[in-house]
N, C-alpha and C positions, 0 to 999 in steps of 0.2 A: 472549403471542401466539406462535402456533407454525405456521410455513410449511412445509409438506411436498409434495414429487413434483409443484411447481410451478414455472411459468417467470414471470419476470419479464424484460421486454424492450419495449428503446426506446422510455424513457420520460427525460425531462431534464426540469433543475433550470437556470433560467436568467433572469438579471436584464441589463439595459445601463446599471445602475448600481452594484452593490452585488457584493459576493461571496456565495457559496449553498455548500449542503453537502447532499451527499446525493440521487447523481442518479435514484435507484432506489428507494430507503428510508431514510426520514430514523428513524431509532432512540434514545428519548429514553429508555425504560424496558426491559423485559424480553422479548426474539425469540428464539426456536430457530428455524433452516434447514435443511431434513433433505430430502436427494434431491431438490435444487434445482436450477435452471438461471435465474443470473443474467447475460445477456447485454445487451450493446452500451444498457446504459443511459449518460447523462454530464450532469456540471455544469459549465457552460460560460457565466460569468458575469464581469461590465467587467472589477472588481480581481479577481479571482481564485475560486474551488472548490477543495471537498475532498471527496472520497469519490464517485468516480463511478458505482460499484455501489450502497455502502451507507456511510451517514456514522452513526454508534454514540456517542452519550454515555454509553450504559446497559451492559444486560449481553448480551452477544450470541453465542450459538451459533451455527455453522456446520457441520453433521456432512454428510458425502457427497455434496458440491455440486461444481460447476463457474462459475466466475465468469472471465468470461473478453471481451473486446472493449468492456469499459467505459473510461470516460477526464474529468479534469477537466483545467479549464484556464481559463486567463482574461491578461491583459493583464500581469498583475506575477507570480501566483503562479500555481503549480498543484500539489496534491497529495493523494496517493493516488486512483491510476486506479482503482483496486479498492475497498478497503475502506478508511476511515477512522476509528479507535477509540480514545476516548479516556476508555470504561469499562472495564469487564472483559471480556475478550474470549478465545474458546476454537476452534478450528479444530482438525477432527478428518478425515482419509481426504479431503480437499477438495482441488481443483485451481485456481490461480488464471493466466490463462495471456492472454499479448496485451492486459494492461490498461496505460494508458498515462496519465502527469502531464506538462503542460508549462505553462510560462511566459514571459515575456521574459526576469527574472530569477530566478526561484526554483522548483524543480522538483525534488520530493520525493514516495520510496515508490511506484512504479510501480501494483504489486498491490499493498501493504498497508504504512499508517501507525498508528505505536497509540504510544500513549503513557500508557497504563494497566499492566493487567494482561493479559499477554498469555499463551497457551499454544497453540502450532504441532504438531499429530503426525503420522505419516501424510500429509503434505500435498506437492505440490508446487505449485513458483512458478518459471514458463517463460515467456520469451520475453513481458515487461513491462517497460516501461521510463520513463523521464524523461529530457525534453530541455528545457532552460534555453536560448532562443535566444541571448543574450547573451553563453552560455560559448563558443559558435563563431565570434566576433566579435569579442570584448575581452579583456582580463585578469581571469583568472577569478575576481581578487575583488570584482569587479561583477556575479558571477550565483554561482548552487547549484545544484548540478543533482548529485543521491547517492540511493544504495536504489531501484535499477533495480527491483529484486525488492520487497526489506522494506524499510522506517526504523523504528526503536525511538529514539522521543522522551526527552527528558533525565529526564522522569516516569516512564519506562518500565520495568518488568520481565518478561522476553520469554522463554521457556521455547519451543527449537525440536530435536525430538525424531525422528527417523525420518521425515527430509522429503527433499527433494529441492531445491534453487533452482539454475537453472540457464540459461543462453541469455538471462538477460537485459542489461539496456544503460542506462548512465547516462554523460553524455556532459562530464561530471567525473569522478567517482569513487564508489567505492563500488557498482559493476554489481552485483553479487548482494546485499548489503545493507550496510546503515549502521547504527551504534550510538552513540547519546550517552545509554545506561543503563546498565542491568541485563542482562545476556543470558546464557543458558546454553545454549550447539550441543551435541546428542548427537546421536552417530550418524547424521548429514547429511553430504548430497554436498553440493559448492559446487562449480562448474565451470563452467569455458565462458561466463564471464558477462562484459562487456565492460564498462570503466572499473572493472575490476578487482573479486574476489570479494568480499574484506569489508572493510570500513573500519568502525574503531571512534576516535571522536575525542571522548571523556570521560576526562576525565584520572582522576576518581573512579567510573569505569566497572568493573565485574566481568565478565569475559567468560571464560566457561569451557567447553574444545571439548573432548569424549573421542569 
């Protein structure tokens, strides 16, 4: 399936029992997104959502988009405001901006969770964030709250190439993004992001920046 020089918008994924994935597009097989505009979709379900734009088991393109005012969230967890992807996944010239995860306790990947195959280029990730209410209240080893911007899952290898992340917010750690894989930064800014730029916490993690 192939989605071009269309909007998708405000559209939710939502149970008062159960958790959901997928507030915009649920992706089980194979999507290219070219000249898109995914906005202000969200999965907002009791235990928890993933992927408030787009939630991805398969293989998913995203060439020249704007994903941007999306958001999940639910009663314990919430993550990835943006995209959610846990096949193969390619991001090219794409903007992901103002998407947002939260939870009581757990609050991961702002704009983008993957925990596949991932490839970042051309892209920027602005002003997305996650908030974990619990990490404002308690001792922070009662909530998560990391990868303002990105999260790169412990399955994960994340290739981020001539992007930009920046201005985003995670209200522990890791504001611009989190790594429990595989990661390789070229040639990326990381800046200005609150609860700090990058956090990598795999002890068998490769993370290499030029």
């Amino acid at each position: 399936l192939t989605i071009t020089g269309s909007t998708i918008a405000d559209n939710t994924s939502y149970s008062d029992e159960y958790s959901c994935d997928g507030g915009g597009i649920y992706n089980p097989g194979t999507l290219t997104i070219s000249g898109s505009f995914i906005v202000d979709n969200s999965a907002n379900c009791h235990l928890g959502s993933a992927g408030g734009a787009i939630s991805s088991s398969g293989t998913l393109t995203i060439l020249n988009s704007y994903i941007s005012g999306n958001g999940a969230g639910g009663s314990r967890y919430g993550a990835a405001g943006g995209v959610s992807s846990t096949g193969t996944l390619t991001i090219q010239n794409s903007t992901f901006e103002n998407n947002g995860a939260g939870g009581d306790y757990y609050a991961v990947g702002g704009g983008l969770m993957a925990s596949g195959s991932t490839s970042i280029s051309g892209s920027t990730f602005i002003g997305n964030e996650v908030v974990a209410g619990y990490c404002d209240h308690f001792d922070e080893l009662d909530c998560d709250s990391e990868g303002g911007g990105i999260a790169n899952g412990r399955n994960g290898v994340m290739t981020i190439t001539n992007s930009t992340i920046s201005g985003n917010h995670a209200n522990l750690y890791g504001g611009g993004l989190v790594n429990y894989g595989d990661m390789t930064i070229v040639n990326t800014t990381i800046t200005g992001n609150e609860g700090g730029g990058f956090q990598s916490n795999n002890r068998r993690q490769n993370v290499v920046t030029r």
